[in-house]
C-alpha positions in Angstrom: 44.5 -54.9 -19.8 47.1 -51.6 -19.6 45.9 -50.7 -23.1 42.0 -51.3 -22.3 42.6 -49.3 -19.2 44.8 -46.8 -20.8 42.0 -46.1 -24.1 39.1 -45.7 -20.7 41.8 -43.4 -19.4 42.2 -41.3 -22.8 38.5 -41.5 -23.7 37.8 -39.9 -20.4 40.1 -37.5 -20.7 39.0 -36.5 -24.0 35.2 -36.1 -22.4 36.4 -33.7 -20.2 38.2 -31.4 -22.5 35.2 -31.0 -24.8 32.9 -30.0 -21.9 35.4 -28.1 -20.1 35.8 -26.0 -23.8 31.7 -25.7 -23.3 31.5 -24.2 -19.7 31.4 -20.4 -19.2 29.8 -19.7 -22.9 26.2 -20.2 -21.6 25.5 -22.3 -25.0 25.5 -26.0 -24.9 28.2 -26.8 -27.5 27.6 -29.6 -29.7 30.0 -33.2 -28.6 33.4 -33.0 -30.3 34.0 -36.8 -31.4 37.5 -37.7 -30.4 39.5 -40.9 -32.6 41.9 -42.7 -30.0 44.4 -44.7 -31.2 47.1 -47.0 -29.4 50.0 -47.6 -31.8 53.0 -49.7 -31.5 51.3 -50.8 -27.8 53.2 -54.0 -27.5 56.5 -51.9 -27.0 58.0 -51.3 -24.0 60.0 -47.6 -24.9 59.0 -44.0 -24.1 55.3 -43.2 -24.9 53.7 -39.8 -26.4 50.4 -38.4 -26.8 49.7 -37.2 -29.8 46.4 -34.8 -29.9 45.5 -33.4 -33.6 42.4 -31.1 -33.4 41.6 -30.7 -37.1 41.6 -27.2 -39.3 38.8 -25.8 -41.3 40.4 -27.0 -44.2 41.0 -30.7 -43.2 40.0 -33.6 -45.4 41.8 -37.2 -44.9 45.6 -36.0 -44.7 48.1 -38.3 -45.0 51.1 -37.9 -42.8 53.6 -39.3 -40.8 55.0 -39.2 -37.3 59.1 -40.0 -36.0 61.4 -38.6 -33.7 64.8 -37.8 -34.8 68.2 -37.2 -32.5 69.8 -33.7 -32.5 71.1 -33.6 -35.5 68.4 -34.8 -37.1 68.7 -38.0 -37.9 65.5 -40.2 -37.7 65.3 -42.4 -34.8 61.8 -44.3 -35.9 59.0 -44.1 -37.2 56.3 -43.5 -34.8 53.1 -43.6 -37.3 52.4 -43.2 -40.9 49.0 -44.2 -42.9 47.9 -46.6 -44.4 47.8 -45.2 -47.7 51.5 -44.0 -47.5 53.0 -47.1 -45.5 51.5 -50.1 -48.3 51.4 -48.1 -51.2 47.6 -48.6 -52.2 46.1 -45.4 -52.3 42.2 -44.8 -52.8 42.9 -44.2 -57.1 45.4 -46.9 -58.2 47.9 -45.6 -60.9 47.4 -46.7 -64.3 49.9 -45.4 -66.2 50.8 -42.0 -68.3 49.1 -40.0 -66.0 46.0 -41.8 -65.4 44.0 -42.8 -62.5 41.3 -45.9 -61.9 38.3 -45.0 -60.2 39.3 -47.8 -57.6 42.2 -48.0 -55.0 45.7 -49.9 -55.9 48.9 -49.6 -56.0 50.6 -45.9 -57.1 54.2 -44.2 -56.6 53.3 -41.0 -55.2 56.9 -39.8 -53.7 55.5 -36.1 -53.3 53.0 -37.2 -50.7 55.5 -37.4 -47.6 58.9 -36.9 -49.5 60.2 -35.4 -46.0 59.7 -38.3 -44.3 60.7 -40.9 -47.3 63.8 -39.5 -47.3 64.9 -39.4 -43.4 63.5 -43.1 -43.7 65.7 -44.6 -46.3 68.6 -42.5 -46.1 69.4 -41.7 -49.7 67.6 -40.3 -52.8 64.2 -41.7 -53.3 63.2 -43.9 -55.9 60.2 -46.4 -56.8 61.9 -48.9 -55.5 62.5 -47.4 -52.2 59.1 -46.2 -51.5 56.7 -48.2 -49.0 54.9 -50.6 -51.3 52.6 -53.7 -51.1 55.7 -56.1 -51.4 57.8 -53.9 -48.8 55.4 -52.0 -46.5 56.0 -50.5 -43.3 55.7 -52.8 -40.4 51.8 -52.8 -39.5 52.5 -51.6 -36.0 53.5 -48.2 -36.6 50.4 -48.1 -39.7 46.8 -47.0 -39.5 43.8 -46.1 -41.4 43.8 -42.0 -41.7 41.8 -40.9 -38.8 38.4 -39.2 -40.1 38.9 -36.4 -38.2 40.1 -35.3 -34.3 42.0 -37.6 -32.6 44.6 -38.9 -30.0 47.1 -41.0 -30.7 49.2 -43.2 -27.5 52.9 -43.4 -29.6 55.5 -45.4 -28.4 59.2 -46.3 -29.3 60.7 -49.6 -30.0 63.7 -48.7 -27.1 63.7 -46.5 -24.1 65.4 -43.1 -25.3 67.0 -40.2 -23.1 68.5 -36.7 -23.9 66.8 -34.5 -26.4 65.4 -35.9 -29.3 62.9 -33.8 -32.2 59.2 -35.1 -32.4 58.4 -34.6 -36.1 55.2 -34.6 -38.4 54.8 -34.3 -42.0 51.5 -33.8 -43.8 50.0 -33.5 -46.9 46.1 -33.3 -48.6 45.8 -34.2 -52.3 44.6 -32.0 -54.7 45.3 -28.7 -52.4 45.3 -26.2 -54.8 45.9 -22.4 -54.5 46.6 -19.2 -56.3 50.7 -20.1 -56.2 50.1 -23.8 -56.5 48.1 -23.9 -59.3 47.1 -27.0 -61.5 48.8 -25.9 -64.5 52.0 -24.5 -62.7 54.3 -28.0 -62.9 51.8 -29.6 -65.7 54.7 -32.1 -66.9 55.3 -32.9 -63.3 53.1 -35.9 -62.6 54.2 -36.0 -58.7 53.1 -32.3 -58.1 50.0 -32.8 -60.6 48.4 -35.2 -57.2 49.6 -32.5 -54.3 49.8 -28.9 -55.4 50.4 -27.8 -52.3 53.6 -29.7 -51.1 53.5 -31.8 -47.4 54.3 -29.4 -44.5 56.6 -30.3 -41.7 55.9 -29.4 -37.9 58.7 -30.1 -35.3 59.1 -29.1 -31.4 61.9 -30.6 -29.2 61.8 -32.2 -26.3 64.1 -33.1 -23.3 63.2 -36.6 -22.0 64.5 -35.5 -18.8 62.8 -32.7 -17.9 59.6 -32.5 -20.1 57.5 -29.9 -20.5 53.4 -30.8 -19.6 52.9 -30.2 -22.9 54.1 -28.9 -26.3 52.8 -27.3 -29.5 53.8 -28.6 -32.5 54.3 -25.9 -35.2 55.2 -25.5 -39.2 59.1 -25.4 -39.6 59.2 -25.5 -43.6 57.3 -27.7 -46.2 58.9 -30.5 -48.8 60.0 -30.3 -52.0 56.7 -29.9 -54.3 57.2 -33.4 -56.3 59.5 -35.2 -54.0 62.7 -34.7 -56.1 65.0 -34.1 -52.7 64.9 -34.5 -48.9 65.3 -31.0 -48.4 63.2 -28.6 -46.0 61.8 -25.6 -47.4 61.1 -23.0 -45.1 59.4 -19.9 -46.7 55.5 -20.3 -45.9 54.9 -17.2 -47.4 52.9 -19.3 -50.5 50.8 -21.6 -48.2 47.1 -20.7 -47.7 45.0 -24.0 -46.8 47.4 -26.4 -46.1 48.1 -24.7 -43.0 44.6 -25.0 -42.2 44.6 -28.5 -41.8 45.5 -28.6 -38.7 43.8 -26.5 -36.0 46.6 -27.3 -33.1 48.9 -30.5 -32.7 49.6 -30.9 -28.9 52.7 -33.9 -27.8 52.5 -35.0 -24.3 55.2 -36.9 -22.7 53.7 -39.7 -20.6 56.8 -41.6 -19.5 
């Protein structure tokens, strides 16, 4: 019954956003579908909402979603998709570089390498990744959303202090004049991104939170998923920042 009431609650929230964004332009502006999501609702820690309002360049992202301590180290895993958290993507991997025209299982470490590597800890490797045989636990996994949407997050455990709320994302096959096709073309990892996953961050104090906060770029991954490291010159990125229009995390207890 909490979560029925709290998607009503959301849903109407969402309602009146879109036509408070309409009044004062003297145009009717056309509905804004909004995706709401309730993830890990069973749990009984701190919750978040998690708004995305998508770019002019947006087209089925994958990305992930986890909090990390102050010296960042992750906490959990608040959301990751499907795709990313099983290991099936929509083109299974056959082999030297090829790809079948239906989904299945494929290694594809440069899709979230941020992310992969706060979650295990050490240097990636096949073995490590999310797969069908080890996936990530189905609570904190979803289909991508199709476009904007709001997500209710919530941890295993009650936290406190400060702690970072972190998302990584990445669009296959996001080419640009720096990230070219033929720039890496031994580099089968890089050959299915081009453009590598960028990482947003803000920080929040559980004790005193803010009534909302903007999430915003902090760096991008390595370009195949070789290392956990965070790059932070943007100065390459064209359309991968356009992804995402605005990213706004409200605390909610």
């Amino acid at each position: 019954m909490k979560q029925i009431n709290l998607l009503k609650k959301l849903s109407i929230m969402a309602a009146v956003a879109i036509l408070m964004n309409a009044c004062g332009t003297g145009t009717p502006k056309k509905a804004v579908e909004v995706e709401l999501r309730n993830i890990n609702s069973a749990a009984q820690g701190n919750r978040f909402e998690l708004t995305f309002e998508k770019g002019k360049a947006h087209n089925h992202p994958s990305f992930a979603v986890w909090l990390e301590n102050m010296d960042e180290t992750m906490i959990q895993t608040l959301f990751v998709t499907h795709s990313v958290g099983t290991g099936i993507f929509g083109h299974g991997d056959l082999g030297d570089g090829r790809w079948s025209p239906d989904s299945g299982k494929a290694i594809r470490p440069a899709t979230l390498p941020y992310w992969l590597h706060k979650r295990v800890g050490t240097e990636v490797e096949s073995y490590t990744l999310p797969s069908p045989e080890k996936p990530v636990t189905d609570a904190y996994t979803g289909a991508t959303p199709r476009a904007n949407f709001q997500m209710i997050l919530t941890t295993d455990e009650k936290l406190s202090g400060k702690i970072r709320f972190m998302l990584e994302i990445n669009q296959t096959w996001d080419v640009n004049e720096y990230w070219t096709s033929n720039k890496y073309p031994d580099d089968f990892g890089y050959i299915s991104s081009r453009q590598p996953a960028l990482v947003y961050a803000v920080t929040i104090d559980l004790e005193n939170p803010e009534a909302e906060y903007i999430l915003n770029p902090i760096g991008h991954s390595h370009y195949s998923g070789k290392d956990g490291k965070l790059y932070t010159d943007l100065s390459t990125f064209t359309t991968a920042l356009d992804i995402a229009e605005k990213m706004i995390v409200k605390v909610l207890n």
